[in-house]
N, C-alpha and C positions, 0 to 999 in steps of 0.2 A: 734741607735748610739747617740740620741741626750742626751747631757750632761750639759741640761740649769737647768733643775732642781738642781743637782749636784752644778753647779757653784753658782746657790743661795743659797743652803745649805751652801756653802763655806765664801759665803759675808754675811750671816746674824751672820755667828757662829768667823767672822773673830777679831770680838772682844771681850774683856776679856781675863784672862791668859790665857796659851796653856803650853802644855807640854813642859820638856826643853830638853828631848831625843826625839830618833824615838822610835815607834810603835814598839816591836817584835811579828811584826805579816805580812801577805803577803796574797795578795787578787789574788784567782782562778778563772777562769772558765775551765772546763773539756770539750774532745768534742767539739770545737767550728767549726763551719762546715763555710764555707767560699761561702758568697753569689756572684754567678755568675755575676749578674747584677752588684751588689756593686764594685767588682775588675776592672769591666769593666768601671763604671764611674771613681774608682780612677784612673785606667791607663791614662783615657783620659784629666783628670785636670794636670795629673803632667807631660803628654808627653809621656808615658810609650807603648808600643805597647799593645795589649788585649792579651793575650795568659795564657795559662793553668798554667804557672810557676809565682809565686807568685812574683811580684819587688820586690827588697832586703830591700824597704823603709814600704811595704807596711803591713806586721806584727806588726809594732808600731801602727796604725791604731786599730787593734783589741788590745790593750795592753795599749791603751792610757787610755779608759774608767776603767780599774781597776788602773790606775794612781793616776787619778781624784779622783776613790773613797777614794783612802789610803791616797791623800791629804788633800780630802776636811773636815776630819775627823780630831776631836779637838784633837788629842793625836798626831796627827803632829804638831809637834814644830813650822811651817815654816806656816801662813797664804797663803790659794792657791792665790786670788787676792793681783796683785802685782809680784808673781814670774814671772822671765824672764828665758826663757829657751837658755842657753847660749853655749851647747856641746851636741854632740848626738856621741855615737860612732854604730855601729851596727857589729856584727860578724854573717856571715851566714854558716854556716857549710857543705850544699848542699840547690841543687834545690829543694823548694817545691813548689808539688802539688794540686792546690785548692782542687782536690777531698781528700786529707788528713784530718783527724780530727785533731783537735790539742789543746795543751792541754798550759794556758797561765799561767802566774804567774807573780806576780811585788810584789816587797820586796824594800823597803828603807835604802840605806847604803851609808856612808862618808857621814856623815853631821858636816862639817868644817867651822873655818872660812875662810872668804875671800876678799881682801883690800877694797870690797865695801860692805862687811857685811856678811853674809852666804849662803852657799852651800849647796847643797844635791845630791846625785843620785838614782833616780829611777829607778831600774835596774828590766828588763822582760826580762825570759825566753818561750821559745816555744819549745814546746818537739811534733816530730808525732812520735805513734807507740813505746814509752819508750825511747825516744831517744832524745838529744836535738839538735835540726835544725837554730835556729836563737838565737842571744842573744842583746838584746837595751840595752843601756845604756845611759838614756836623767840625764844633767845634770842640775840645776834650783838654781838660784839667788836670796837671796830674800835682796834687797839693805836696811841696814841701818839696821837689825838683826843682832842676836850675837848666835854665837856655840861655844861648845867646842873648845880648842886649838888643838884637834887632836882627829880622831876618824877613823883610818884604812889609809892605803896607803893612800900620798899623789895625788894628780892628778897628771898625766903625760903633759910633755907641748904641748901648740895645736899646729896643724898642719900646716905646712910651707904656706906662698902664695906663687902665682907662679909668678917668678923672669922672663923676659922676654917670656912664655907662649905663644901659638899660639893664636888666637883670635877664639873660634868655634863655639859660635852662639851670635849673639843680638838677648835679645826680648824685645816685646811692653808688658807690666804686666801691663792690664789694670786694672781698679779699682773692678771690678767684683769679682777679682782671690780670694780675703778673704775670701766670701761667698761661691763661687765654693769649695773652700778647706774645708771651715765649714762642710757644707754638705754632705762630704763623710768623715771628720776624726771626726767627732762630736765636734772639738775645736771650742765654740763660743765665744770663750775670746772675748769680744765686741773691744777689740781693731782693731781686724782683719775684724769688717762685715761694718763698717759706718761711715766717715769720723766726724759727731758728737758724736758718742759712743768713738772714740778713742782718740776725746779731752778732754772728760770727764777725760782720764786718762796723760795726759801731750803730747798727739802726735797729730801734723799738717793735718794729714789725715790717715786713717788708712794703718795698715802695712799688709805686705806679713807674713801668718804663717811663721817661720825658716823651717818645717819641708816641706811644700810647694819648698823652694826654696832647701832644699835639696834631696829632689825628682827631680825635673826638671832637676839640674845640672847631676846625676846618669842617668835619662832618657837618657842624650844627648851623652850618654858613649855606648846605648844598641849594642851587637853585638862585642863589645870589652872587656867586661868584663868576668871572670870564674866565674863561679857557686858555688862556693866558696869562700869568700871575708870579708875581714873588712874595711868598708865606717867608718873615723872620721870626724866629721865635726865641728867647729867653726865659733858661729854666731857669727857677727861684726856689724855696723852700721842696725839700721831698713831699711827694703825696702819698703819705701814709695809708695801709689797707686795712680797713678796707675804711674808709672818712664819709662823710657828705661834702662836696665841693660846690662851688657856682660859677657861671660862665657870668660874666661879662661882655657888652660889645656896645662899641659906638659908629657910627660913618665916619669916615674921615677922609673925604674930597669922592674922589672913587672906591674908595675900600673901606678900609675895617681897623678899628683897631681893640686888641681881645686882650681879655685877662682870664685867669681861674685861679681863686682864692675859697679859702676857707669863710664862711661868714664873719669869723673874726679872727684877725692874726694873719698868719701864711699867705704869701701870692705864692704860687708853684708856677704858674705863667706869666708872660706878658707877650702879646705879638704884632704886627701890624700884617694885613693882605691888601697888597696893591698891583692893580692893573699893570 
């Protein structure tokens, strides 16, 4: 999983012109068979219990490294160093199971602009058995860039926070969690592993991956949730390391709808989970 090479391909090739479309093109892998050990460390970074059925967070994980590649690649318009990944939606179709092969795919589409400069979405699918079982869709920022005025549906507006919400967990996110999460999603963005690596790029101490703290928040749902679901989530402010945080959550018909903010100040989340 490690994606350090990758990301120096990225920063050496980050200057000089780039293309001014996406790529038509979409990076596979076939067959991916899902390591035991590996599920069972990610369960235990993001809160998740171990079990045979995959967290609905945890196919982006295998789908991120073909991300990386179709970014890090000069015929994407968008330099990877520097993008902020600012919306994630996930749709899960049914439960899978680790012992499943699965087959991934990530294609780049709506690349807009946006009031602080351009957008993109990298959208993976995961299909077991001819059939598609999970679908991401991480959405990424690249501040002070320029796109087309339009290029496929608009985006839909993010997701509500929660307006008086019960309080359902605080946690201590100590300084560690960047690196813990590194290490099983292969995101080394240095902003996430070192409080001098993440100054290097304008932050006080390094941050919480978003896709870290949207896992944790889904974790704290487990046993509540169908087997079937679409999690949208909306990053907000950085989650500085190491902070105290609070979850948020309210019902909302069938589902959920979540936040994670600082006691006073910062939302870093907002999301809804519905059936």
């Amino acid at each position: 999983m490690g994606l350090a090479p990758q990301y120096l391909k990225a920063a050496v090739g980050s200057f000089g012109p780039r293309a001014s479309v996406l790529p038509d093109r979409e990076r596979s892998r076939e067959g991916v068979s899902v390591d035991r050990s590996h599920l069972a460390a990610y369960a235990r970074v993001c809160g998740f219990a171990v079990d045979d059925v995959l967290p609905p967070t945890y196919p982006h994980v295998l789908a991120f490294p073909l991300q990386v590649e179709l970014m890090a690649d000069r015929a994407f318009p968008l330099p990877l160093p520097g993008l902020v990944h600012i919306r994630n939606t996930i749709t899960v179709h049914r439960g899978i199971d680790a012992a499943e092969p699965l087959d991934v795919r990530v294609h780049a589409e709506r690349f807009v602009a946006h009031p602080k400069g351009a957008q993109v979405d990298l959208v993976a699918r995961v299909d077991a058995g001819g059939e598609p079982v999970w679908l991401g869709r991480s959405t990424y920022l690249a501040r002070g860039a320029t796109a087309p005025a339009a290029d496929g549906d608009p985006a839909p507006a993010p997701p509500p926070g929660v307006s008086g919400g019960a309080l359902a967990a605080v946690w201590r996110v100590d300084g560690g969690t960047g690196r813990r999460y590194a290490g099983v999603s292969g995101d080394v963005n240095p902003i996430h592993l070192h409080p001098l690596t993440a100054r290097a790029f304008g932050f006080p101490r390094a941050i919480a991956h978003g896709m870290w703290t949207a896992g944790r928040a889904l974790a704290a749902l487990q046993g509540r949730l169908p087997a079937a679901l679409t999690y949208d989530v909306a990053f907000g402010k950085p989650l500085l390391l190491p902070s105290t945080v609070e979850l948020h959550a309210a019902p909302a018909g069938d589902g959920w709808n979540l936040d994670v903010r600082r006691r006073v100040g910062a939302v870093h989340l907002t999301a809804t989970v519905r059936p």
